[in-house]
Wavefront OBJ file of the C-alpha trace (Angstrom):
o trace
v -5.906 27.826 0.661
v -2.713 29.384 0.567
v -0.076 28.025 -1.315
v 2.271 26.949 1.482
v -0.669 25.303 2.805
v -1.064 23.203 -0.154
v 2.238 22.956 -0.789
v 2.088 20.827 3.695
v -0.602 19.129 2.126
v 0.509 17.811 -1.152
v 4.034 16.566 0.898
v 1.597 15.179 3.749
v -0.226 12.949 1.075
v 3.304 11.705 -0.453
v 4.762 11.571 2.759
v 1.661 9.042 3.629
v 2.891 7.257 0.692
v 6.181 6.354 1.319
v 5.013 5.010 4.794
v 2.446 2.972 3.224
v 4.582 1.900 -0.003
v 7.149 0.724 2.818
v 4.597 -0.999 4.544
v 3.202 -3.155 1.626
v 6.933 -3.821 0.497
v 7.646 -5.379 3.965
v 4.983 -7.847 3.253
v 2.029 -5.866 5.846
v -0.318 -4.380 2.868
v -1.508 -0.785 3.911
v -3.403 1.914 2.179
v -3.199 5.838 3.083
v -7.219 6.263 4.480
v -7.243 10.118 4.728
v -4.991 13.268 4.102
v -6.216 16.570 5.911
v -4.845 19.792 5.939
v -7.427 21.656 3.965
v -9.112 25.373 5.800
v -8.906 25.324 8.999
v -8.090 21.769 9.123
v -4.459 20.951 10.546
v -2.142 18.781 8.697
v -2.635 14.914 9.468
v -2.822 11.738 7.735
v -3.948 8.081 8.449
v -2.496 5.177 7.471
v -4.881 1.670 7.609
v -3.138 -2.096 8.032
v -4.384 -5.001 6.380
v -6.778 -6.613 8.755
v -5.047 -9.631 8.847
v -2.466 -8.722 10.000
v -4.150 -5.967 12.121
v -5.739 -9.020 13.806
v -2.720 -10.061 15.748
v -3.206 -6.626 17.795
v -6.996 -6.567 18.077
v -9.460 -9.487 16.968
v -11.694 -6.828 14.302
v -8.420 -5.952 12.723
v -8.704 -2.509 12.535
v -6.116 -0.392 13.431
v -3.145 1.841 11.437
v -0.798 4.630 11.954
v -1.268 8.380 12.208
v 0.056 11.179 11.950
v -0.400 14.864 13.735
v 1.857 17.772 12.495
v 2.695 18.777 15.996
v 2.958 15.071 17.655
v 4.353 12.792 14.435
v 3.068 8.990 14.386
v 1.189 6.942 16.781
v -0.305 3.766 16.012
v -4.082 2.872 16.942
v -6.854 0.847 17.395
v -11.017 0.760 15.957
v -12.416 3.049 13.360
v -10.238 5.567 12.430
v -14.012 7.673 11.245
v -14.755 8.061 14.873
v -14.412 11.444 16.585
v -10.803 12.029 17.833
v -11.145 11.877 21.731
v -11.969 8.204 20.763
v -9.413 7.635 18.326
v -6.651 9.160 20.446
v -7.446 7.010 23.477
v -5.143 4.745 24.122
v -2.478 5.295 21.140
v 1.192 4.360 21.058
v 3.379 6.688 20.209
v 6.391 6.714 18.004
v 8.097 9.739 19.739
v 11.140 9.537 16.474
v 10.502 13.095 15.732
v 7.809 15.109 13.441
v 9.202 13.586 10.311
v 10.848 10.349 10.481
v 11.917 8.693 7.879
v 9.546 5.685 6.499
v 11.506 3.178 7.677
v 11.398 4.051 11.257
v 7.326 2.834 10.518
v 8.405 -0.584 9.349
v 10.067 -0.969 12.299
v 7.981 0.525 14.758
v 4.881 -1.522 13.350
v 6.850 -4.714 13.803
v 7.440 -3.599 17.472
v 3.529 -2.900 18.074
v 2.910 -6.675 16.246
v 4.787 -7.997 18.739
v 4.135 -6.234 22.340
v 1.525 -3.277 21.443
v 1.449 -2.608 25.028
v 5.164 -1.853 25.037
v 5.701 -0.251 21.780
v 6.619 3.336 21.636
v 5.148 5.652 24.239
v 1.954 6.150 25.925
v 3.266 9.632 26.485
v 2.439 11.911 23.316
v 5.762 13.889 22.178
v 5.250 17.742 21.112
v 7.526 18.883 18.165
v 5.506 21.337 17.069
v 3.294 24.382 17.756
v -0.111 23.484 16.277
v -0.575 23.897 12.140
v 2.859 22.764 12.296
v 5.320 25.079 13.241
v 7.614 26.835 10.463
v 9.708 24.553 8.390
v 7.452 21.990 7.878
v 7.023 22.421 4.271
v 10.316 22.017 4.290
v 10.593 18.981 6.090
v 8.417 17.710 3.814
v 10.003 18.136 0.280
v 12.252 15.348 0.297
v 8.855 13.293 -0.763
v 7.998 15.594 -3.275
v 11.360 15.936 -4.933
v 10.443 12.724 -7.258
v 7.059 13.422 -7.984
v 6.850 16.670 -9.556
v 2.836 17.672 -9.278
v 1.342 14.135 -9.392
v -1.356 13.501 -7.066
v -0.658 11.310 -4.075
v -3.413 9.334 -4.784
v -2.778 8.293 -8.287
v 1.066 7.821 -6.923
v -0.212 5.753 -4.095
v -2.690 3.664 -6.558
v 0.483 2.772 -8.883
v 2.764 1.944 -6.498
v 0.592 -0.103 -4.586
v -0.464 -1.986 -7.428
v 3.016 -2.536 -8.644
v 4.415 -3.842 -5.177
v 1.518 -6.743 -4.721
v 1.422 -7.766 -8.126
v 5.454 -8.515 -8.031
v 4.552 -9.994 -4.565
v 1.741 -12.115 -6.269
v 4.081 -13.384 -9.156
v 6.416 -13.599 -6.456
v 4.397 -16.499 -5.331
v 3.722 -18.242 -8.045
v 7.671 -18.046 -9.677
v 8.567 -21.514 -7.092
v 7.998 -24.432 -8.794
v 8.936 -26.555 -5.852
v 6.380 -24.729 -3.906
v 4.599 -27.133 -1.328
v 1.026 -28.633 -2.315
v -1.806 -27.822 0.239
v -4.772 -29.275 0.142
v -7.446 -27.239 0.905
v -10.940 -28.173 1.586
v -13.762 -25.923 -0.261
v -17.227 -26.076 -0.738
v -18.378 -25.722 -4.402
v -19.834 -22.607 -4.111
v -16.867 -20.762 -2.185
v -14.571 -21.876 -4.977
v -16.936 -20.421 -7.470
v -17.217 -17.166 -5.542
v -13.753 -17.081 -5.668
v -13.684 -17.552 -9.116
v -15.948 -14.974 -10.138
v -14.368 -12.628 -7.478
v -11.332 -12.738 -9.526
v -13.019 -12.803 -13.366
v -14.889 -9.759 -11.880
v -11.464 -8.163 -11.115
v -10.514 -9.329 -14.855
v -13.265 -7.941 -16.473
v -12.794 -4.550 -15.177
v -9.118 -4.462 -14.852
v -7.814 -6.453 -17.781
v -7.234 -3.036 -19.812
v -6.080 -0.898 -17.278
v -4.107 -2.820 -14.390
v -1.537 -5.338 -14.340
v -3.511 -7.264 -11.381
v -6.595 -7.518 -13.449
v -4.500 -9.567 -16.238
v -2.991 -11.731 -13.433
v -6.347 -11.678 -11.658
v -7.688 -13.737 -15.269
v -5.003 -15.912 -15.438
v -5.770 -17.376 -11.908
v -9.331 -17.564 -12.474
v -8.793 -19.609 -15.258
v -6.390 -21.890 -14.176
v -8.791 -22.518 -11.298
v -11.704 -23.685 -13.343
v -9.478 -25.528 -15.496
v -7.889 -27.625 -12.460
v -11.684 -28.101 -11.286
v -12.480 -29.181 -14.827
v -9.240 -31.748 -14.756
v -10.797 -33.066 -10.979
v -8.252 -31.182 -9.347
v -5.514 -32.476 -11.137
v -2.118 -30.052 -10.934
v -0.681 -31.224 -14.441
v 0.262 -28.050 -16.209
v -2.077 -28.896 -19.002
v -4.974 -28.798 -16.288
v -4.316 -25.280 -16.230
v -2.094 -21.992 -16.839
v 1.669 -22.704 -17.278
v 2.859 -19.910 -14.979
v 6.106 -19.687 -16.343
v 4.045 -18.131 -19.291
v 2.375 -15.505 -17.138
v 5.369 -14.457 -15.428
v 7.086 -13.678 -19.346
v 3.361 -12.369 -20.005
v 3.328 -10.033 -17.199
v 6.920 -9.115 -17.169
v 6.513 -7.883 -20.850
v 3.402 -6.087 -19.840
v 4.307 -4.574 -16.777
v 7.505 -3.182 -18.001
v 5.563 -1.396 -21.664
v 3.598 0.092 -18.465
v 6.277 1.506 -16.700
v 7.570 2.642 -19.925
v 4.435 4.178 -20.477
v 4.017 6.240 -17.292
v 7.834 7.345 -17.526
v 7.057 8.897 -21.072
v 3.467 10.257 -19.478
v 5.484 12.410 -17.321
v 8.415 13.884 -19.127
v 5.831 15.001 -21.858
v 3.881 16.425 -19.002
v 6.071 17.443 -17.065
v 9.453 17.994 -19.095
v 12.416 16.134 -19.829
v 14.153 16.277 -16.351
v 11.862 14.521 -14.309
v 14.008 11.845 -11.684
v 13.186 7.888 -12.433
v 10.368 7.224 -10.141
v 9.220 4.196 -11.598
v 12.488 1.354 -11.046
v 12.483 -1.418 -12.736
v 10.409 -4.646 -12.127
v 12.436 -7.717 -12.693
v 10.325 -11.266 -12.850
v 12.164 -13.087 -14.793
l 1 2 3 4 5 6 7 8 9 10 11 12 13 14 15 16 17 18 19 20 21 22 23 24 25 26 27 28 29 30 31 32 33 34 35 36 37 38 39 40 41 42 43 44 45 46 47 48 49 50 51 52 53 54 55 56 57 58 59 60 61 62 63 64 65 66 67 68 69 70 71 72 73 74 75 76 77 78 79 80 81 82 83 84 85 86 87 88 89 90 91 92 93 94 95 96 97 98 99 100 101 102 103 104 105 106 107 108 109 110 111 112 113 114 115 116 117 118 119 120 121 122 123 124 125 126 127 128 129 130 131 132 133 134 135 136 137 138 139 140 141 142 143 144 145 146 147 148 149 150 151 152 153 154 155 156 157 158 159 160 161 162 163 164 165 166 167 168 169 170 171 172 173 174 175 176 177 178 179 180 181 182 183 184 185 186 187 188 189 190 191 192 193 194 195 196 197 198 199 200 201 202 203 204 205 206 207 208 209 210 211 212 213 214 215 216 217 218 219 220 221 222 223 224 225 226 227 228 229 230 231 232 233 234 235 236 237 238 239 240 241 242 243 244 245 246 247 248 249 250 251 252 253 254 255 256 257 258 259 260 261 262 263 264 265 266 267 268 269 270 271 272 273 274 275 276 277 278
């Protein structure tokens, strides 16, 4: 591979990034599914949406956003694995250029939640010859400005993990926050229970959302323990986990920041703000 080729990749996979990152932070969780752009393989990425949310557009949930280097984004339906004649059928086109800006996705998605039929274009935009075009490595620096040689995945991993888990402690911060009462049978409570010790045990040492994922476990079986009772001494005191993970999050940030200037060098841009959940 040459190295302006991997130099389309590695900004296609950051690129992907951003749209997911921006995604997640509006509150519609998304994860980048592929990067291409390898041999003889032409640029593209796909982006998948939580299928809850996908499940307002079609009832399996499945569905996301791609991207083509000649075309830019279109949003579409069903397994994104499937050969592309079958993909491409039926897409929605952004038709915003071959590089828009992440935003443009937030809103764009929020247009195809509403009226997918009416979304976009059914007409597919050409920006590009095919591989591209010249100046698309160029068009595609701003999103590797701040990242220096990281790979997008392990960007995309942090990031993602740092947006839900302020979203989760988001959630549990209100202590006015309505009580619902739920009915469970015993052994979907304990399957969620040992869903999230299970994320404990093998994230407690290296993620944020395993810690978290602990705490909630046990305040569960505590509150089960107290018959259900929602006195704070039936379980966690979540104004402790939020100092907890505040603390903890921000020695990790800390961390990472030091992890790249030494690798890296001194000059590396801030691409880790700080979390405040206080």
């Amino acid at each position: 591979m040459s190295e302006e080729s991997e130099r389309i990749r590695h900004g296609v996979g950051h690129y992907a990034v951003d749209v997911a990152l921006a995604l997640t932070e509006e509150g519609v969780p998304a994860a980048v599914h592929a990067v291409n752009g390898s041999g003889d393989q032409e640029p593209s990425a796909v982006v998948l949406v939580n299928l809850t949310v996908g499940q307002r557009v079609v009832p399996d949930g499945l569905c996301g956003l791609g991207w083509d280097c000649v075309s830019g984004w279109f949003f579409f339906t069903g397994d994104p694995s499937r050969p592309r004649e079958e993909l491409m059928a039926g897409v929605r086109w952004l038709s915003d250029g071959q590089v828009p800006p992440p935003a443009r996705l937030r809103s764009f998605l929020s247009a195809v939640l509403l009226d997918p039929a009416s979304a976009g274009s059914a007409e597919r935009p050409y920006y590009a010859v095919p591989g591209g075009g010249p100046g698309l490595a160029d068009r595609l620096t701003p999103y590797l400005s701040h990242t220096v040689s990281e790979p997008w995945q392990q960007r995309f991993a942090n990031g993602q993990q740092r947006a839900l888990h302020a979203r989760v402690l988001e959630y549990l911060r209100d202590d006015a926050d309505e009580v619902v009462m739920l009915p469970l049978r015993a052994g979907e409570l304990r399957a969620v229970v040992e869903l999230l010790e299970l994320h404990d045990l093998t994230g407690q040492y290296l993620s944020p959302m395993g810690r978290l994922a602990g705490h909630l476990a046990r305040d569960l079986e505590a509150r089960v323990a107290a018959g259900l009772s929602l006195e704070p001494a039936a379980g966690v005191v979540y104004t402790q986990i939020l100092r907890e993970e505040n603390d903890a999050m921000a020695a990790q940030i800390e961390a990472e920041r030091l992890a790249m200037r030494r690798d890296y060098g001194p000059d590396v841009p801030a691409d880790l703000p700080p979390i405040d959940f206080s």
